[in-house]
N, C-alpha and C positions, 0 to 999 in steps of 0.2 A: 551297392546301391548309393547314389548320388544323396546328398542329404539335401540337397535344394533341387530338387526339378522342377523346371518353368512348368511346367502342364500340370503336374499336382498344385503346386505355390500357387497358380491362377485358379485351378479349379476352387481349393478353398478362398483365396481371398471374392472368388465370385459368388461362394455361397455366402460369405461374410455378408456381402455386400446387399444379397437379395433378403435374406432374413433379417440386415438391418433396416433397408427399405419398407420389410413388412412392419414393423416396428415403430408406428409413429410417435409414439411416446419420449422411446430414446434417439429419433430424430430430432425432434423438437429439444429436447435436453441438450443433445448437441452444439445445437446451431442458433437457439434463442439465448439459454442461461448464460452462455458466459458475455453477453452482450447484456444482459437484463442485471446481471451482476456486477459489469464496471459501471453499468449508467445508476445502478443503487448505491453503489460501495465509493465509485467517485465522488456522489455530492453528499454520501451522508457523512465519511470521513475525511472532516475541514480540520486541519491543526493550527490555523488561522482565528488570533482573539479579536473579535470586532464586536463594537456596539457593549462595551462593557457597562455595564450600571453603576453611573456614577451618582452619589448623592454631593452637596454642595451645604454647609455649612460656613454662611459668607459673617461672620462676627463683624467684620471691619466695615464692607459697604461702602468703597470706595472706588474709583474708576479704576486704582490700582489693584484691587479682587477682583471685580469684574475683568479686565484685560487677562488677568491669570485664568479665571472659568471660560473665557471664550477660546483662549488658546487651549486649553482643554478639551475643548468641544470643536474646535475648529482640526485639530487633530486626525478626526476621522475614526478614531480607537473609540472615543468614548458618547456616552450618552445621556443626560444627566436626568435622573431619572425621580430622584428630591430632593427640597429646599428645603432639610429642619432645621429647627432653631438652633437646636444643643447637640453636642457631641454624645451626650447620651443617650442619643436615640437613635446610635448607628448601632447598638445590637438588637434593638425589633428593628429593623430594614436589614440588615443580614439573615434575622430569624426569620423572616416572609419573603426573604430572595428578592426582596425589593430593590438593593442594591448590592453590589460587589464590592465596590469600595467607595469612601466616604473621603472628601478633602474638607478638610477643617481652616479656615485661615481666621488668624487670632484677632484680637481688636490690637489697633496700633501697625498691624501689615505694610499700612502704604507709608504711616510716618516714619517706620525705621527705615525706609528702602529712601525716604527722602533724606533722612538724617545722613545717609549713608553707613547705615548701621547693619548686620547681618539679619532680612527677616526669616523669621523661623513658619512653618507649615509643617499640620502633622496632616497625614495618610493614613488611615484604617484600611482595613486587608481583611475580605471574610478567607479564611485560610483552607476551608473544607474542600474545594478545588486548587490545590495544590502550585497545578500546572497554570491554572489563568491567574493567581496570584500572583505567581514571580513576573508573567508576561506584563502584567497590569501594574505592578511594582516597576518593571524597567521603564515601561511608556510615562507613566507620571512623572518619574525622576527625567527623561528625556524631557517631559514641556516643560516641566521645571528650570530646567540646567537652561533650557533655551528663551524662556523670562528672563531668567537673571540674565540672561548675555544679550538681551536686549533692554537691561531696566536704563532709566534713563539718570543721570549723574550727570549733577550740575550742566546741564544742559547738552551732553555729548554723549556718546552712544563709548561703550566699555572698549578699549581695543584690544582684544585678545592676541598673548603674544604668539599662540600656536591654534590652526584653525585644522582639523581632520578634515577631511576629504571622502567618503566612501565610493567605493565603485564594487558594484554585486556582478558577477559574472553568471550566466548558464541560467538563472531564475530570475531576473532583473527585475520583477514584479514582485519577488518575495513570496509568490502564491505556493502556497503547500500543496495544491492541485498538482501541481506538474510532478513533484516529487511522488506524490500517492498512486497517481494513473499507471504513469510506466511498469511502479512495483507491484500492482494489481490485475496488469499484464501476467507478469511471472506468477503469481498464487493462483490465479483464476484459470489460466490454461495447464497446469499442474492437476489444481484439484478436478477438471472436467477430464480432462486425459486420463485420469486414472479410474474415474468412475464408471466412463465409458465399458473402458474394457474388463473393469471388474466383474462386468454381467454378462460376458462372454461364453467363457468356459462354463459357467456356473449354471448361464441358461440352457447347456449342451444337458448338463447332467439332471437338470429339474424337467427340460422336456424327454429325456428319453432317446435322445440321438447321439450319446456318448458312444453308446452299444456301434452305432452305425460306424462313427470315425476310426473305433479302436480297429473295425475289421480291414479296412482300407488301410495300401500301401503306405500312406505318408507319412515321412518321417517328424519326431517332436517338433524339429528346429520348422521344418514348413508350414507345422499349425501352429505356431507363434506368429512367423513372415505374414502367411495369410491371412489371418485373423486380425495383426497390426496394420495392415496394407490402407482398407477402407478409413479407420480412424487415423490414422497417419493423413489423409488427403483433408479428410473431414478437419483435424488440428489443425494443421496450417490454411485453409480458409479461416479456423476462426480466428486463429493469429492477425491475420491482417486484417480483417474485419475491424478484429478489436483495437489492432494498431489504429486503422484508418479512424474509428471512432475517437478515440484518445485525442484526435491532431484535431478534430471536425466538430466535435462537440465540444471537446475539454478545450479546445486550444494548444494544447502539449505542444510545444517545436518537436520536431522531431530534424535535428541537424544533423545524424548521421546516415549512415548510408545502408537502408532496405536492403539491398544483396549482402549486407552483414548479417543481419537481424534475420535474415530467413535460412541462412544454415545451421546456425547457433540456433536457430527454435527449432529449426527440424532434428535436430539431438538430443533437445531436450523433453521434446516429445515421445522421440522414441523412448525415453530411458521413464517415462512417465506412464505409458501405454504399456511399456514393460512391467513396470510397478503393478499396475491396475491388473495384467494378467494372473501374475504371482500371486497376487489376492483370492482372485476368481478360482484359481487350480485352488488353492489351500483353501478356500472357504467353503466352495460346492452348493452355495445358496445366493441367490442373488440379495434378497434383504440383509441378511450377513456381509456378504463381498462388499454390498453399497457402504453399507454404516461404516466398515472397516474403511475404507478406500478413502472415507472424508476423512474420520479421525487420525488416519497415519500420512494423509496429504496436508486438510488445509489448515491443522491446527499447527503443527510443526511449520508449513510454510506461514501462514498468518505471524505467528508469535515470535520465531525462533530465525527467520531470517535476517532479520532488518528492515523489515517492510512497516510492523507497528512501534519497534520501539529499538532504541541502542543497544548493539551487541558489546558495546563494549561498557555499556552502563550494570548488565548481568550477571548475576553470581558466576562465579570460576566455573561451577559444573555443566550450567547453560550455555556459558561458552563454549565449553571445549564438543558440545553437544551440538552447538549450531554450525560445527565444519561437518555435519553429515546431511546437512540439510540443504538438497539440491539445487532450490529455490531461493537460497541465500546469494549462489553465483549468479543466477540467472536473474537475479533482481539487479545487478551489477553492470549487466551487459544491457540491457533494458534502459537501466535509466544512464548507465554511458552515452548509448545512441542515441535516445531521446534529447537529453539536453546537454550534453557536452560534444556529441559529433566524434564521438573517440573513434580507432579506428582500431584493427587487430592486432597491432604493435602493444596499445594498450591491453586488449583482452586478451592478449595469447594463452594468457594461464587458464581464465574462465571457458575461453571455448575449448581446451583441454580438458579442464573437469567438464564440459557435456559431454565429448565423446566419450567419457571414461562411465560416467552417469549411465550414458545411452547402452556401452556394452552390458554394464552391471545390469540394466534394469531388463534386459535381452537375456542374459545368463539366468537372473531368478529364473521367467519365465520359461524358459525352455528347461530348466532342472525341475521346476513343479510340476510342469505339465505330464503326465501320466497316461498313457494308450491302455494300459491294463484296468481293465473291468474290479471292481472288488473291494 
């Protein structure tokens, strides 16, 4: 007996299909959430520090503080948020989150910078945010650096004997958007692919029509095929959906090339649709298979990719733990196409681990899956 016959393979992927369409709940689940889920997850995680809360403690009072607070505020970073008298009043404005950080400029500011003498400015730091700390430390030190190198001396402007240059390539805006969307791509179509089909097999055995399937000819590997067939169409609509939102909403570039992006997604769905099977056969309860299918999908792709935080910032053991994490490559090829335009010279390894992905996550399911009653 043939292990794929087209007329079985169709028969159940048509029942897939009819009983998913009865199912409007997990239609909607399908085709809503993972659109409702990058338009939440894109604008709620900004890694962008704007409008920082600046307090000003101007001691001197002179055009010379002044020209420094307005380059501070002309910036764009910051926002000045108050004017106390004394340095000692920057821990009640950190203790009421009144402000983030506090510039002090001492009495005597403008005459040392007249004397030509080195003047001194302290910076307070509320520390409890770690991360806009340092960010808000480097931006100060930049309007800083860039007073001094326009203060004025003896009448003539400082000539620096070496002047940097930057040029930002792929993000030229610097927006952490572009970086977030592409890789919320890969979590978001992960974690819905596998949830989909966690409730597959599981709802054969809660309604009572296991009994039916196991009596019928078809073989394991056709109730995997079939079963994957409809969510496999359903995935890559919402692939490019979500693509197209990304480019539409976000602005994302997207400079590489769509007939890339859609075979690489369509392996990594299989191997994700596979996952969610594997669930369903071993779980046998749909409330079960659900809960499992998030926690072994989107916490692992969330955390353990590269999508919220550096892998190579993590302990040795979450290293060596996030080369299992499928969602790590696919985050790669994502935001390669999106804003670098890469082609498959560069990804040749990444779309290899999907095909590899895609059999794995086929092999689970078709080893779980079980015809026998008991």
């Amino acid at each position: 007996m043939a292990l794929l016959d087209p007329v079985r393979l169709w028969a159940i992927a048509r029942k897939e299909t009819i009983q998913l369409a009865r199912d409007r709940r997990s239609l909607a689940l399908a085709f809503a959430l993972p659109l409702l889920l990058l338009v939440l997850y894109g604008y709620a995680i900004v890694w962008d520090v704007r409008d920082i809360a600046l307090a000003v403690v101007d001691q001197d009072r002179t055009a010379a503080s002044r020209e420094l607070v307005d380059g501070f505020l002309a910036s764009g970073y910051f926002s000045l948020a108050a004017t106390p008298e004394r340095p000692e009043e920057a821990a009640r404005l950190f203790a009421r989150d009144t402000a983030q950080i506090v510039l002090v400029i001492p009495p005597g500011f403008a005459a040392d910078l007249g004397d030509g003498r080195t003047a001194s400015l302290q910076v307070l730091l509320d520390g409890s945010d770690a991360n806009t700390a340092t960010i808000a430390m480097g931006y100060a030190e930049a309007v800083a650096r860039t007073f001094g190198q326009n203060v004025l001396l003896a009448g003539e402007r400082l000539a620096l004997p070496l002047v940097a240059e930057s040029r930002v390539w792929y993000n030229e805006t610097l927006e952490s958007r572009n970086m977030i969307v592409p890789g919320l791509v890969a979590v978001i179509m992960m974690t819905i692919a596998a949830m989909l089909t966690s409730l597959t097999i599981a709802r054969e055995w809660e309604r009572g029509t296991m009994e039916q399937l196991a009596a019928t000819p078809v073989t394991r590997l056709e109730v995997v095929f079939g079963k994957l067939l409809p969510y496999l169409a359903i995935g890559l609509v919402d692939t490019a959906a979500v693509a197209a939102l990304a480019v539409a909403l976000f602005g994302v570039p997207l400079r590489g090339s769509p007939l890339l992006l859609l075979p690489l997604s369509l392996f990594f769905l299989f191997g994700s649709l596979g996952l969610g099977l594997f669930i369903s056969a071993a779980a046998r309860s749909q409330v079960l298979a659900t809960q499992v299918a998030l926690v072994a999908t989107f916490l692992p792709a969330f955390l353990l990719s590269g999508f919220m935080f550096a892998i190579e910032n993590m302990p040795a053991p979450l290293r060596a733990l996030s080369y299992l994490i499928p969602a790590r490559y696919f985050i790669v090829v994502t935001r390669g196409i999106f804003l670098k335009g890469v082609g498959i010279e560069v990804l040749r390894v990444q779309g290899l681990l999907m095909i590899a992905f895609a059999a794995v996550g086929l092999a689970l399911a078709v080893r779980s899956f079980r015809k026998e009653l008991g």
